[in-house]
C-alpha positions as CSV (number, residue, x, y, z in Angstrom):
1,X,-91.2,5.0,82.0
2,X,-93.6,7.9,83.4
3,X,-94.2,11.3,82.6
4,X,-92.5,14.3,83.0
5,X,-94.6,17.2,84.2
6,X,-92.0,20.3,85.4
7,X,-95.4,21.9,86.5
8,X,-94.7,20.5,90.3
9,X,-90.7,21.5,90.2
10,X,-89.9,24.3,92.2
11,X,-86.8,26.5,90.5
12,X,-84.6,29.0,91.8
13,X,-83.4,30.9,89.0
14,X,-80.8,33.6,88.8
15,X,-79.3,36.4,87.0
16,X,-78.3,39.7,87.6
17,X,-79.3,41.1,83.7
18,X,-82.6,41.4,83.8
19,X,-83.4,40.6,80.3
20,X,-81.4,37.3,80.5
21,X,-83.1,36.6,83.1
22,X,-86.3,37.1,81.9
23,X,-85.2,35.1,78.8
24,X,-84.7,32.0,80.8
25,X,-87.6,32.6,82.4
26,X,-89.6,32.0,79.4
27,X,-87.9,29.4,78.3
28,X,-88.3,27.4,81.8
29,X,-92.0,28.2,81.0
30,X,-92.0,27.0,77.6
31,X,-90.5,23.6,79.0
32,X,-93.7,23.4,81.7
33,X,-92.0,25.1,85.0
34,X,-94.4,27.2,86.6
35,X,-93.0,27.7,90.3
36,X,-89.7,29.5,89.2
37,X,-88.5,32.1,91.6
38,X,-86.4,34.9,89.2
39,X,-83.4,36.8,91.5
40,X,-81.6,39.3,90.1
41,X,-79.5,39.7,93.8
42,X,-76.7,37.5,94.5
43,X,-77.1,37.8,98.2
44,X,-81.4,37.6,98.2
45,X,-80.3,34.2,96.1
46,X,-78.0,32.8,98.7
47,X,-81.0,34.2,101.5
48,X,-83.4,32.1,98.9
49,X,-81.1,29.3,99.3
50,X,-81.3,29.2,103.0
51,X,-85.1,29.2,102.8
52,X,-86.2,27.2,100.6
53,X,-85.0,24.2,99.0
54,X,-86.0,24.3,95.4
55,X,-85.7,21.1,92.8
56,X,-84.0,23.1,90.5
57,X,-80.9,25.7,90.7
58,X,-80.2,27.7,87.6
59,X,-77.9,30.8,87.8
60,X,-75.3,32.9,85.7
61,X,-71.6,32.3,86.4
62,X,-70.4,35.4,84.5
63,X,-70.2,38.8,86.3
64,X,-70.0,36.8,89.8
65,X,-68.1,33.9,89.3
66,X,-66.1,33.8,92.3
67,X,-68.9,34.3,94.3
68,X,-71.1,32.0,92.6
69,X,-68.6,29.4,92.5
70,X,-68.1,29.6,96.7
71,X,-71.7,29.4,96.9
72,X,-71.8,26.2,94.8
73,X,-69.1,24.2,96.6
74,X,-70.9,25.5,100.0
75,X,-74.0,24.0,98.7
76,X,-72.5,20.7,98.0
77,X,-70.8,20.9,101.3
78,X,-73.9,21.1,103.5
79,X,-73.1,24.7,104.8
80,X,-75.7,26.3,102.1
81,X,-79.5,25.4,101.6
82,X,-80.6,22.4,103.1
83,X,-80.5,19.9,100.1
84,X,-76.7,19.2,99.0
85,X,-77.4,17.1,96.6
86,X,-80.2,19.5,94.7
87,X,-79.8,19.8,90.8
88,X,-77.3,22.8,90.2
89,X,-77.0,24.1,86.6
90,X,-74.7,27.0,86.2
91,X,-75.2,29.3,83.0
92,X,-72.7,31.6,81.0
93,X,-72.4,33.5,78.3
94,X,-69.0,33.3,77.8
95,X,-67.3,30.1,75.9
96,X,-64.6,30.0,78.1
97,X,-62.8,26.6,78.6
98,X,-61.2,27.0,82.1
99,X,-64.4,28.3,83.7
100,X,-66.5,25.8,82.8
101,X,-63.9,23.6,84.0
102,X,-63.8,25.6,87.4
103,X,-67.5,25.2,87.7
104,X,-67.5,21.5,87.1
105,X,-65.0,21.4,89.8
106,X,-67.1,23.3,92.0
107,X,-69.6,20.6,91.9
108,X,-72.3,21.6,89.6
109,X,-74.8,18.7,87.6
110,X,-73.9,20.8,84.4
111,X,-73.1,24.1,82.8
112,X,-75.1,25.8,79.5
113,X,-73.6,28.1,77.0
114,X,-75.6,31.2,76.1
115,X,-77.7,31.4,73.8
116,X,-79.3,28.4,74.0
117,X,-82.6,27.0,72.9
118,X,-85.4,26.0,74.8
119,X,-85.2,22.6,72.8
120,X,-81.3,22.2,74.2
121,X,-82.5,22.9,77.2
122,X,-85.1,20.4,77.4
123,X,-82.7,17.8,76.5
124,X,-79.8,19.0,79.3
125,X,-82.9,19.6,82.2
126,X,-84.1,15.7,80.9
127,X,-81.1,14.3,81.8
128,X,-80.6,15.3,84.9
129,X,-84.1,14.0,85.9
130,X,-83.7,10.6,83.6
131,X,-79.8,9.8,84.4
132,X,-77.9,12.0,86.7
133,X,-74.9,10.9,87.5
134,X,-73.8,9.5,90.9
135,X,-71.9,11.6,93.5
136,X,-68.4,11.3,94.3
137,X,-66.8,12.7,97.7
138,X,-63.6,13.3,98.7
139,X,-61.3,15.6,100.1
140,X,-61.7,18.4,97.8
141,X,-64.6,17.6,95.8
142,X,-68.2,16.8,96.6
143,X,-70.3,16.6,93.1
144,X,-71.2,14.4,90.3
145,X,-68.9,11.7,89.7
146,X,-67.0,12.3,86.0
147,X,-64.4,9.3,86.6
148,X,-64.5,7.2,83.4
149,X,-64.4,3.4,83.8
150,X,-60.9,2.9,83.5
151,X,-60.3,6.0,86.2
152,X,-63.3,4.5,88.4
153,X,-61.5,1.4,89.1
154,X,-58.1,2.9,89.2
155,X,-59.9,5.2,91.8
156,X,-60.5,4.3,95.7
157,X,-63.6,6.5,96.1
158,X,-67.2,4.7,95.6
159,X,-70.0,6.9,94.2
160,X,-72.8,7.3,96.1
161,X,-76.8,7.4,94.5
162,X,-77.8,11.7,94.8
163,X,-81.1,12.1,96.3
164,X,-82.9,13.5,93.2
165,X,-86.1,15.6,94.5
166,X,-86.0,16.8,90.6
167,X,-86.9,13.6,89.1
168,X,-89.3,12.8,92.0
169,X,-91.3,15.4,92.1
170,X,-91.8,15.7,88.3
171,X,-93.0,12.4,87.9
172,X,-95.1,12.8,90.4
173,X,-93.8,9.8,92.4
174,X,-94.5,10.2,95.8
175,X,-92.9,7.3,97.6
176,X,-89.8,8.1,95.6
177,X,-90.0,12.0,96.9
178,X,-90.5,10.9,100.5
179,X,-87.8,8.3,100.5
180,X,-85.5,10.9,98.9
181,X,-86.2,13.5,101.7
182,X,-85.7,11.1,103.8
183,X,-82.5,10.3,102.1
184,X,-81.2,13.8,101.8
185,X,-80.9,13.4,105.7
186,X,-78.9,9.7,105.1
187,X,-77.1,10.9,102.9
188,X,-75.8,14.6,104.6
189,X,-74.2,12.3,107.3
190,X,-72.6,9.4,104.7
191,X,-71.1,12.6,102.8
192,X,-70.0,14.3,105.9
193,X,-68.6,11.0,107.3
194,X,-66.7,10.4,104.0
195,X,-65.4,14.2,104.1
196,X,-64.0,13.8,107.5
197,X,-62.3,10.5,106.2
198,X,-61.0,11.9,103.5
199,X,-59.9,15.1,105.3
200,X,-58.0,12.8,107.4
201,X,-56.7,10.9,104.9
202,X,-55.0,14.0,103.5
203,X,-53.3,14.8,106.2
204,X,-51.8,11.9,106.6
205,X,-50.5,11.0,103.2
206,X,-49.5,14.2,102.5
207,X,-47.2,14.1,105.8
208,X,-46.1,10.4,105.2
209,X,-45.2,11.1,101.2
210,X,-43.0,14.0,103.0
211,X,-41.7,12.5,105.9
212,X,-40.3,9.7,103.8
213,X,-38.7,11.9,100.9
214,X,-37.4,13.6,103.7
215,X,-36.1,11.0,105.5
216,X,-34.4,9.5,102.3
217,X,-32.2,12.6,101.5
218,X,-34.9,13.7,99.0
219,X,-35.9,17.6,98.3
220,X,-39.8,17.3,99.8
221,X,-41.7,20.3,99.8
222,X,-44.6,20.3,102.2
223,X,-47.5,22.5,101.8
224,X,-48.3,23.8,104.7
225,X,-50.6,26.2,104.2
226,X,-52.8,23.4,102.5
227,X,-52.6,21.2,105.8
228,X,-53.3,24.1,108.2
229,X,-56.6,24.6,106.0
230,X,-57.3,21.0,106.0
231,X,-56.9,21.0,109.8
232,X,-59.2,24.1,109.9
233,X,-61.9,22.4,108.2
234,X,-61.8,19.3,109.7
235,X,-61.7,20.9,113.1
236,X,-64.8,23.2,112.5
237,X,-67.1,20.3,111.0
238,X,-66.1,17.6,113.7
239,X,-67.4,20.9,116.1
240,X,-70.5,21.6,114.0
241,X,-70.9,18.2,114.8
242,X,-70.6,18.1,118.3
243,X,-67.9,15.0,118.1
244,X,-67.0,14.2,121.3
245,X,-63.3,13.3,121.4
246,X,-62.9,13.1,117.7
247,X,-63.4,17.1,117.9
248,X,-61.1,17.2,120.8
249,X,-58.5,15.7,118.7
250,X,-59.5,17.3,115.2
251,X,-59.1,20.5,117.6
252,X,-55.1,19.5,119.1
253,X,-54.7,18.5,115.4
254,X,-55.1,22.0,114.0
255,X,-52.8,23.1,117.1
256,X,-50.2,21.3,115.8
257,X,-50.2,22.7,112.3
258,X,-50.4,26.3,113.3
259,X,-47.0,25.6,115.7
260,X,-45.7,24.1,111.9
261,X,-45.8,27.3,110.4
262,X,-44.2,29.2,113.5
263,X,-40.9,30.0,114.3
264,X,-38.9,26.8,115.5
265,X,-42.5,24.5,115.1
266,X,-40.7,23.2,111.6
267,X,-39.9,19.6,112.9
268,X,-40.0,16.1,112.4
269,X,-41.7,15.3,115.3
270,X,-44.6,17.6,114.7
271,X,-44.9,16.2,111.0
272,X,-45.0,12.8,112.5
273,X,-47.8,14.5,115.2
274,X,-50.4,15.4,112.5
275,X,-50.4,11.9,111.3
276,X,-50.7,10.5,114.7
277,X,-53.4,13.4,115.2
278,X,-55.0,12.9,112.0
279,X,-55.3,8.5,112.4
280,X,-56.4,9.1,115.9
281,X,-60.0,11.3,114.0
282,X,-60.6,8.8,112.4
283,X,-60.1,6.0,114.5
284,X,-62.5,7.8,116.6
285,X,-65.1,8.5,113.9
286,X,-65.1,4.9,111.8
287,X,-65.5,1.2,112.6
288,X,-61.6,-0.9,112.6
289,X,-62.6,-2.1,109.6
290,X,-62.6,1.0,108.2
291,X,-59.5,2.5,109.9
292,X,-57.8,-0.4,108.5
293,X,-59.0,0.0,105.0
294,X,-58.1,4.0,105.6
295,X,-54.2,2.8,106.5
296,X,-54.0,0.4,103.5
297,X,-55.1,2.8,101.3
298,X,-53.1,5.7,102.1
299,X,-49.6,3.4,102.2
300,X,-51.0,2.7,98.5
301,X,-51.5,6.6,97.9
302,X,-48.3,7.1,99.2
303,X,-46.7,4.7,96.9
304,X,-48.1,5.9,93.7
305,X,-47.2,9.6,94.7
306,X,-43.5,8.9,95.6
307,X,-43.3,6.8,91.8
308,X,-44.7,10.0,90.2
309,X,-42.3,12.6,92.4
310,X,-39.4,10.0,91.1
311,X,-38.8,11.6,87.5
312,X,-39.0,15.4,89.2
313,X,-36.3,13.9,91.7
314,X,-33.9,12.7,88.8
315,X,-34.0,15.8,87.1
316,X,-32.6,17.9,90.4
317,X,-30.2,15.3,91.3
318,X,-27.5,17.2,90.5
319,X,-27.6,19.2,93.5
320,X,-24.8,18.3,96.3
321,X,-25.5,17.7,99.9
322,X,-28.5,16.4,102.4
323,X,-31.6,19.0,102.3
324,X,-33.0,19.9,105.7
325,X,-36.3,19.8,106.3
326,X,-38.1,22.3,103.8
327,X,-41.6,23.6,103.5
328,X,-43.9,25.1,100.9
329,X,-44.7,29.0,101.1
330,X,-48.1,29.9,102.2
């Protein structure tokens, strides 16, 4: 196994106290990091961010955690920095269940609790350069995949192997840093492929699951305020993209789920639209093998969701006559 030697890691380290941040400072100096960039600005960080592209993020999550939270998941999602898959550790002083929870939703490798010593540190930092876990995409989440087994193979979405320039660069390996720049580039497109899919996917299970409670009688709530910002999304990255018809439909897709939320644009025929709409993306973008993987797969998603809305359906059914098509506020 070789050496670790943090002297070659670049970090980008922030906090808005100063002596916190001075504090951490030390204690990434302590550990052998000597290229550590200190911010005390949340915006000259993101600035930073779209610079550079450090081996190692460190920050505060308490004071801007909103803000820092955004700028996480927009890192993961390409749209920040230039390395999404760059080690992100997210610090706090406050033991507060739900926000670390938020954070390791965002996406981050890991979150500290203050105060911490430079030995605890040492051990967290070693993981993430010895066995980082493997990244997980889908429609909502881009980040280190925290599945256990039995969830993993329950679970449609593969992990992929994270480009780690941390681990590289420490241990001095310098095939291993070039083949993970060149990587970083591989893998931006297999993440952004597997976004679109799963962006897609949505869509269409989320209509279909809908359509066919509907259909049946059933109380079906759509969220439509969820689908218009799917749309959105899937519309402006097919365009950052430059797509070709795949954008041109992403675009007629989001069309449609705007008329949804209008006056009179409530109907079946448009639900039915953004699946049609939302297959026809990624038929475009991905092989017929894959397309036909994507259909299975969302017939089995549907499935399992219309067995778990079964109970919530028993306990209404005392209600008398056939609901009309309903949707969710937005």
């Amino acid at each position: 196994m070789k050496n670790i030697d943090y002297r070659r890691a670049s970090v980008l380290l922030f906090d808005p106290v100063g002596v916190n941040l001075r504090n951490t400072r030390y204690a990434l100096h302590e550990l052998g990091f000597r290229e550590i960039s200190c911010l005390s600005s949340l915006a000259e960080f993101k600035r930073r961010l779209e610079d550079t592209s450090p081996d190692l993020i460190m920050a505060e999550l308490v004071n801007n955690k909103n803000e820092m939270l955004r700028a996480v998941k927009s890192v993961r999602a390409g749209e920040l920095g230039r390395n999404p898959f760059v080690v992100f550790v997210l610090t706090s002083w406050v033991r507060d269940g739900q926000m670390v929870k938020q954070a390791i939703n965002a996406g981050v490798d890991d979150v500290i609790i203050r105060p911490f010593s430079t030995t605890f540190a040492e051990e967290r930092i070693r993981t993430l350069v010895r066995a980082r876990k493997p990244f997980v995409v889908t429609s909502d989440y881009i980040g280190p995949d925290r599945r256990t087994d039995a969830q993993r193979e329950k679970g449609t979405t593969a992990p992929i192997d994270a480009p780690n320039t941390l681990q590289a660069v420490t241990e001095a390996d310098e095939g291993a840093l070039d083949e993970a720049n060149r990587w970083i580039a591989e893998a931006r497109r297999t993440v952004e492929a597997e976004r679109v899919k799963r962006l897609c996917m949505r869509l269409s299970v989320g209509v279909e699951v809908g359509v066919r409670e509907l259909k049946e009688g059933n109380d079906a709530v759509l969220d439509l305020g969820d689908m218009q910002r799917t749309a959105k999304e899937l519309r402006l990255r097919l365009a950052r993209q430059g797509a070709g018809e795949a954008s041109r439909i992403a675009f007629a897709l989001y069309q449609v789920c705007e008329e949804l939320m209008g006056d009179g644009g409530f109907t079946l025929a448009n639900l039915n639209l953004v699946k049609e709409l939302s297959m026809g993306v990624l038929a475009a973008q991905a092989s017929g093998d894959d397309v036909e993987a994507s259909v299975a797969e969302i017939e089995k998603t549907v499935e399992v969701l219309r067995r778990r809305l079964s109970p919530v359906r028993q306990l209404g059914s005392g209600a008398e006559g056939t609901p009309a098509l309903q949707r969710a506020a937005s």
